[in-house]
C-alpha positions as CSV (number, residue, x, y, z in Angstrom):
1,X,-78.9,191.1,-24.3
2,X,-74.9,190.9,-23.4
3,X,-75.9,191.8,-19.7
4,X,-78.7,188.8,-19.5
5,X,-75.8,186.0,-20.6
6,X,-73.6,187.7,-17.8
7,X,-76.4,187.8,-14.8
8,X,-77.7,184.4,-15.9
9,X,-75.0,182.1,-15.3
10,X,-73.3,184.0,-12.4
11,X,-76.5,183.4,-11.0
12,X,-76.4,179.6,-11.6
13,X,-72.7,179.7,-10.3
14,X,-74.0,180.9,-7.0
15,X,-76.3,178.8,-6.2
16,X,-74.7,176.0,-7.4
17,X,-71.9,177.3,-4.9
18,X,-74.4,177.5,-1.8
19,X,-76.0,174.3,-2.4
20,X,-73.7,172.1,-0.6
21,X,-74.1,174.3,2.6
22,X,-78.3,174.1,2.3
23,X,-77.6,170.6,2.4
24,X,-75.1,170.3,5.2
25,X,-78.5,171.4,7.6
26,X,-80.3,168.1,6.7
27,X,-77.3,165.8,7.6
28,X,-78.9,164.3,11.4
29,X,-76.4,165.1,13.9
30,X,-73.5,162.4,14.8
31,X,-74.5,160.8,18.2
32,X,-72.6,161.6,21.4
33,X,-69.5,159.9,21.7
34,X,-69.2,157.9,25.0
35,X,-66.6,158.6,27.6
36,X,-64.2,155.7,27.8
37,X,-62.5,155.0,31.5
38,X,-59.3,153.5,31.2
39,X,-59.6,150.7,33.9
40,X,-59.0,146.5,33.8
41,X,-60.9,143.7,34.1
42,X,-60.5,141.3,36.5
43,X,-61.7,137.9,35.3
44,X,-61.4,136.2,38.6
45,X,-64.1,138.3,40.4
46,X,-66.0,139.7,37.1
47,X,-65.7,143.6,38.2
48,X,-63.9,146.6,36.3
49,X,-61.7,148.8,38.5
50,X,-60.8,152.3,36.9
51,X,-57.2,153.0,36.5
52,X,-57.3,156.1,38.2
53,X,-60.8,156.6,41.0
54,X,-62.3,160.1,40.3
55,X,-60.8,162.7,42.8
56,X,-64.4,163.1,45.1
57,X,-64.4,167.3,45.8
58,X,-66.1,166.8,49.0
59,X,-63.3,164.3,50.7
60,X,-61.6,165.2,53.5
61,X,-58.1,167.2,52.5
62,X,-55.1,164.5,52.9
63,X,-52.1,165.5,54.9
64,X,-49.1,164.8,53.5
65,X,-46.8,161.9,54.0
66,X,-43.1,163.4,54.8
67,X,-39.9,162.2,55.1
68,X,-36.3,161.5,54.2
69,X,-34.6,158.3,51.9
70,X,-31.1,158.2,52.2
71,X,-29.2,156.3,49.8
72,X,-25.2,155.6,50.8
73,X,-23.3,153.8,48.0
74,X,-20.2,152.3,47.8
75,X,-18.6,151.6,44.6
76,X,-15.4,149.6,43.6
77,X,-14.3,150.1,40.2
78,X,-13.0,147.7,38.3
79,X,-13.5,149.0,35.1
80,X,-10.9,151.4,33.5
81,X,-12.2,155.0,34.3
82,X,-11.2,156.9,30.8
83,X,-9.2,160.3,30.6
84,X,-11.8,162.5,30.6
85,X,-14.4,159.9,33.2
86,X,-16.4,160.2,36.3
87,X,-18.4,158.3,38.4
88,X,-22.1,158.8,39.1
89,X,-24.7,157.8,41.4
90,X,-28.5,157.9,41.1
91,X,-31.3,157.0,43.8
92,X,-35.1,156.8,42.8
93,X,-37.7,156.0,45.0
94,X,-41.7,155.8,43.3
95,X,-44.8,155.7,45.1
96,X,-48.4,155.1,43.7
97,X,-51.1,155.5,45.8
98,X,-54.2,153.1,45.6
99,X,-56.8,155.0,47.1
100,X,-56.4,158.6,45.1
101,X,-54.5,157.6,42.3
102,X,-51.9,160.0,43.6
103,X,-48.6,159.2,41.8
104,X,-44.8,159.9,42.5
105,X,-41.4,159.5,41.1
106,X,-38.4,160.9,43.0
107,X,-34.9,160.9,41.8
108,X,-31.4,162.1,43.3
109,X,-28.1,162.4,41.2
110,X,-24.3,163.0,42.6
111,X,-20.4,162.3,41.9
112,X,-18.9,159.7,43.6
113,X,-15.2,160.5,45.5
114,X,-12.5,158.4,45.7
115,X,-12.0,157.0,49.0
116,X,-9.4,155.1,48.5
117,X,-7.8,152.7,46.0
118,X,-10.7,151.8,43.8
119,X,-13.4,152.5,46.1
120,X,-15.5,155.0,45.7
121,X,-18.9,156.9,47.9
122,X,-21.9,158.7,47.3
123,X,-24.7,159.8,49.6
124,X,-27.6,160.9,48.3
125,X,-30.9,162.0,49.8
126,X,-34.6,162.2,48.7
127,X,-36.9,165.0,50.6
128,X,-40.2,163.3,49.7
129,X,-43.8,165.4,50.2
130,X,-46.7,162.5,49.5
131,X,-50.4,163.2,49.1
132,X,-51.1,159.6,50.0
133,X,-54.7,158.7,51.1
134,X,-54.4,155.4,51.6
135,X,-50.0,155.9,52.8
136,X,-50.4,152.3,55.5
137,X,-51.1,150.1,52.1
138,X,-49.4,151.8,50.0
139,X,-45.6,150.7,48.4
140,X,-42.6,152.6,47.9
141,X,-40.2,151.2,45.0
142,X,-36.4,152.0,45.5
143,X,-34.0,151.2,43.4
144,X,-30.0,152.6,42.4
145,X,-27.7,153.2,40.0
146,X,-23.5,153.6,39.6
147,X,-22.5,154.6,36.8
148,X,-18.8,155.4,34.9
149,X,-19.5,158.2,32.3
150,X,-16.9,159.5,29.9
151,X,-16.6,163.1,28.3
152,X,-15.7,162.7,24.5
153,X,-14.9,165.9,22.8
154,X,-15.9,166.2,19.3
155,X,-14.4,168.7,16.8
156,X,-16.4,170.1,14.1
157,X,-16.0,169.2,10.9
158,X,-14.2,172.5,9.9
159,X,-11.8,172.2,13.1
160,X,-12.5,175.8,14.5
161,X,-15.1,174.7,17.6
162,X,-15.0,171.3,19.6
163,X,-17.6,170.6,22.3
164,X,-18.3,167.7,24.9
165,X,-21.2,164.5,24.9
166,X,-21.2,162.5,27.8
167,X,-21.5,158.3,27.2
168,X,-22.0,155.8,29.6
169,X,-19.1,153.4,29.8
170,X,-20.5,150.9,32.5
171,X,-23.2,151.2,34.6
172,X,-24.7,148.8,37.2
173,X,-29.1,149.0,38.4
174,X,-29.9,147.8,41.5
175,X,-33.6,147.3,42.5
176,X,-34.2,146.7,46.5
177,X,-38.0,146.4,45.7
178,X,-40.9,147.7,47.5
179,X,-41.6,148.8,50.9
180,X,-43.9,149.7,52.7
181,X,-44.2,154.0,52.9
182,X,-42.5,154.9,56.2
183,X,-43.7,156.7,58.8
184,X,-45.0,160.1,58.6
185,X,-41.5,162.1,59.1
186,X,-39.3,159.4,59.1
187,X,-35.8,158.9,57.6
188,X,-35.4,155.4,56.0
189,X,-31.2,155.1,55.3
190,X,-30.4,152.3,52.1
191,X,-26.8,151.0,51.7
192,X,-26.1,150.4,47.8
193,X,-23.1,148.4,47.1
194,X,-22.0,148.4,43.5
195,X,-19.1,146.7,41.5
196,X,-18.6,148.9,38.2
């Protein structure tokens, strides 16, 4: 008799338990969730252009645009240069291209030297390899920035370590805007002037 009121509601506790997942197989299946393409609109003409065009496997392989930016800045400081300070320079140049999508950000750091006085110089240069299919249309954005950054050295709070963050103290951006993408393996020199 003890063993019947055992069996008898373990049973119940078990199928009470599966139930749920006898159920779950009646549930009709969620419909397919659409692929969104990330495009815009444009109102004037009524048509939808995707952000980025599908890359099409059988198209001809693209040989890349080369070539050379060099950026040559001059920099007179005004500013007071602090203790532990030096001058930087930065050069970016950005490409997108409209026919593959093809994308490209370049950037080149340095330390200005004293020339003389408060002037200061920096050359940099940007190596650039594009996969550009459509490289005659397409733009090249350029822009530069000088920059006076300071080393402050913090202690730790029990005095046995100190360490060094950087800060900008002045800096200066310069966009030249867009050109067009130079020729295939040329060099394309920039003169940056900057007042910090």
């Amino acid at each position: 008799m003890k063993l019947h009121k055992i069996i008898l509601p373990f049973l119940v506790v078990v199928v009470l338990g599966l139930a749920p997942f006898g159920f779950g197989q009646l549930a009709s299946p969620e419909p397919e969730q659409q692929h969104r393409v990330l495009g815009y609109f444009d109102p004037a003409t009524g048509s939808f252009a995707p952000l980025h065009p599908a890359i099409d496997p059988d198209a001809p392989a693209v040989t890349p645009t080369t070539g050379t930016f060099t950026f040559n800045f001059t920099l007179t400081v005004k500013a007071t240069i602090p203790k532990n300070g030096i001058i930087t320079c930065t050069a970016n140049a950005s490409v997108f291209d409209t026919g593959s999508g093809f994308t490209a950000d370049e950037k080149a750091f340095g330390t200005a030297k004293l020339v003389s006085g408060t002037t200061y110089s920096c050359a940099l240069t940007i190596h650039y390899s594009w996969l550009l299919s459509s490289a005659s249309t397409d733009m090249v954005s350029l822009d530069a920035k000088g920059e006076i950054d300071d080393g402050i050295e913090i202690t730790a709070t029990n005095g046995t370590a100190t360490t060094v963050v950087g800060a900008d103290v002045r800096s200066s951006n310069q966009t030249f805007g867009s050109i067009k993408v130079p020729a295939n393996g040329a060099t394309t020199t920039e003169t940056v002037n900057i007042t910090l």
